[in-house]
C-alpha positions, 0 to 999 in steps of 0.5 A, spaced: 818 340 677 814 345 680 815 352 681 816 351 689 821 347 688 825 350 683 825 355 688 828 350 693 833 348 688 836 356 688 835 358 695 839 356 701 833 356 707 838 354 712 843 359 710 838 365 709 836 364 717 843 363 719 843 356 722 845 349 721 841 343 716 840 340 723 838 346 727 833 344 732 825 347 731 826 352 737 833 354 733 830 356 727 824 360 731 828 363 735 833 365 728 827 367 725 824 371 730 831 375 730 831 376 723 823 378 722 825 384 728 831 386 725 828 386 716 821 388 718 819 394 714 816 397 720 822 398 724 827 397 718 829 403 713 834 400 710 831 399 702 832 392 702 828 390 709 822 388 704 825 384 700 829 380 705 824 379 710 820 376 706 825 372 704 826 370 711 819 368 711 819 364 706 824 361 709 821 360 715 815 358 712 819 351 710 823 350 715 818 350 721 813 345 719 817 338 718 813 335 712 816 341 707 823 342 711 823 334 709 821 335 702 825 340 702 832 337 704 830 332 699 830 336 693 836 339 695 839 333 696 837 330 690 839 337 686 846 337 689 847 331 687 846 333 679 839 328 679 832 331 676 826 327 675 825 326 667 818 325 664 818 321 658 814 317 653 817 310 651 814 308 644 810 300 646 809 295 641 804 297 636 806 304 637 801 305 644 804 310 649 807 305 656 807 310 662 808 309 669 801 309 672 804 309 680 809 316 677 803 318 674 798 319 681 805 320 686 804 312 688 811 309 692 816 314 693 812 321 695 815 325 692 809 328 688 805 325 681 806 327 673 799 330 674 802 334 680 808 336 676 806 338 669 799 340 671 799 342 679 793 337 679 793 330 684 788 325 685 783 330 688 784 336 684 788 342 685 793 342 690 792 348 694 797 354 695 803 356 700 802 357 706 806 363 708 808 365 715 809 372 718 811 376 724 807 381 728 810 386 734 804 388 738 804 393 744 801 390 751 795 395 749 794 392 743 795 386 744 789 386 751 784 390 746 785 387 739 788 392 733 789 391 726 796 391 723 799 392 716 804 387 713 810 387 709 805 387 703 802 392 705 795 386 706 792 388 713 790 383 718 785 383 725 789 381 731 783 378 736 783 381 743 787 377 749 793 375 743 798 372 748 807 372 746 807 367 741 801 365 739 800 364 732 793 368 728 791 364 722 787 367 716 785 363 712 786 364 704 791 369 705 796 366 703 800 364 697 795 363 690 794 355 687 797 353 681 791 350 676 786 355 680 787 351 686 784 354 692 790 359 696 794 358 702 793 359 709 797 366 712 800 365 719 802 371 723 806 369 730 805 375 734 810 377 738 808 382 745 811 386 748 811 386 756 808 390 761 812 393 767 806 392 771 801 387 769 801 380 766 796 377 761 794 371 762 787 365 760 781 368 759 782 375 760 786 374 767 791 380 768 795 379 774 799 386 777 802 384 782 803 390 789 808 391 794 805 393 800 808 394 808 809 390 813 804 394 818 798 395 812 800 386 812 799 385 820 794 390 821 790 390 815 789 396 810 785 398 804 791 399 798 789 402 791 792 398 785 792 400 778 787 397 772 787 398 765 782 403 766 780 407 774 784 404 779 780 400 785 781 399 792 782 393 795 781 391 802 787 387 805 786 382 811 790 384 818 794 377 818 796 377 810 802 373 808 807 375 803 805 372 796 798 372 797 792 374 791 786 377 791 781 377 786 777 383 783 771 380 779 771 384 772 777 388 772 781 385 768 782 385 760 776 384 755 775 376 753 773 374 746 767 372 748 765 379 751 765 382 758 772 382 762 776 377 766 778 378 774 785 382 776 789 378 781 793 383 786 799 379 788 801 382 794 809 382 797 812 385 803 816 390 803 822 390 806 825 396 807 833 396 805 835 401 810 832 403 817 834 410 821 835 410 828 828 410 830 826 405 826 832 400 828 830 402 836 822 401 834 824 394 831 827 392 837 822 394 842 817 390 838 822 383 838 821 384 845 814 384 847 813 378 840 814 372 842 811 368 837 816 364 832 815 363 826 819 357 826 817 353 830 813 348 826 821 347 824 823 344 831 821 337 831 826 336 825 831 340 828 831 335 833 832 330 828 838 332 827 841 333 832 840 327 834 843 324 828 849 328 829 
């Protein structure tokens, strides 16, 4: 049996994450996602943390890619059972060896060959190593510009710019070695972000920032100064603009891969004071006086209908 499965066999991936044997993939990233922020010894001091949160890892690793979770449940059911795959050699006639050939290349029943077991060799070569999957919180900063992070075993990985929530980085051959000189594992850090209180990452360098503006500066015009990652820049708001309309600065949002910047988009919002003073509520009221257009008037053929119908 291969080591990986002896493994299996000891370890309980399902009550390591917290969760049941027929928890959804969301349920197990969730639990695991809980359970790498609270173990990761970046944030944890408790002496352990290293350990269980490779643990976790690991267990993740298994559960979240479907062919080893089904291989997994497999041979743990199989040992649960009291079973175990037993290779022998049954003396034939005239004192040759009688093996079975589909047992030996894994042919039938996908469970791995006598090749695999014995000598971590199949068909084609050697098997390649475990993949192993980690996480990584980032600051919003961090993630726009690309850093460099430092993982449980103390192995650093560079973390490309516009990395969003989420997103999983792949560094190949990073992860865990072959048996039988095979080549090794991927590595696989899901990347967690941190949210801005004012901006929002989005394709292809795109930030978003989205800007409160009066109801004057929204129905005579004005020129508004909105932040970016670096200097502020002013934009023209038209006389006449709607809540909820965007505005696109050309090369001010965040650093793209394939150099240079995206646009940053200024969503506008009207704002609506909560409370008004005396003068405010008289200047209002003078303003419905002289304003008669209605806004709802595209609304009126319809109410008709209504009416009609009642």
């Amino acid at each position: 049996m291969p080591m990986a499965q002896r493994d299996w066999v000891e370890k309980d991936y399902y009550k390591i994450l917290g969760v049941t044997k027929d928890a959804s993939k969301e349920e197990i990233k969730k639990a695991y996602r809980k359970l790498a922020q609270k173990y990761h010894p970046d944030t944890s001091s408790d002496a352990d943390s290293e350990a269980r949160f490779k643990e976790v890892s690991e267990a993740h690793s298994i559960l979240s890619n479907d062919e080893k979770r089904r291989e997994y449940d497999q041979v743990r059911q199989l040992f649960e059972a009291g079973g175990e795959r037993v290779y022998g050699f049954t003396p034939g006639r005239g004192g040759g060896v009688r093996i079975n050939i589909g047992d030996l290349f894994g042919e039938g029943d996908g469970a791995g060959s006598v090749l695999e077991d014995l000598f971590g060799f199949g068909p084609r070569g050697p098997r390649k190593g475990a993949d192993v999957e980690t996480t990584a919180t980032l600051s919003f900063e961090d993630a726009v510009a690309g850093t460099t992070v430092s993982l449980a075993d103390s192995s650093k990985v560079r973390i490309p710019p516009g990395v969003r929530d989420g997103q999983r980085i792949k560094v190949a051959g990073k992860g865990r070695p072959a048996p039988a000189g095979g080549p090794p594992g991927d590595l696989f850090v899901e990347v967690s972000v941190r949210p801005h209180p004012v901006f929002e990452l989005g394709k292809n360098g795109t930030l978003t920032v989205r800007v409160p503006i009066t109801y004057p500066e929204a129905a005579l015009g004005a020129k508004v100064e909105v932040p970016t990652l670096g200097a502020p820049v002013t934009v023209k708001v038209p006389a006449g603009t709607p809540h909820g309309k965007t505005l696109r600065v050309k090369g001010k949002g965040a650093p793209k891969r394939g150099g240079g910047n995206g646009d940053l988009l200024v969503k506008l919002g009207v704002a609506v004071p909560q409370k008004l003073s005396r003068k405010e509520k008289e200047a209002l009221q003078a303003y419905v006086a002289v304003h008669d257009e209605d806004p709802r008037r595209a609304l009126e053929p319809y109410m008709k209908r209504k009416a009609a119908a009642s």
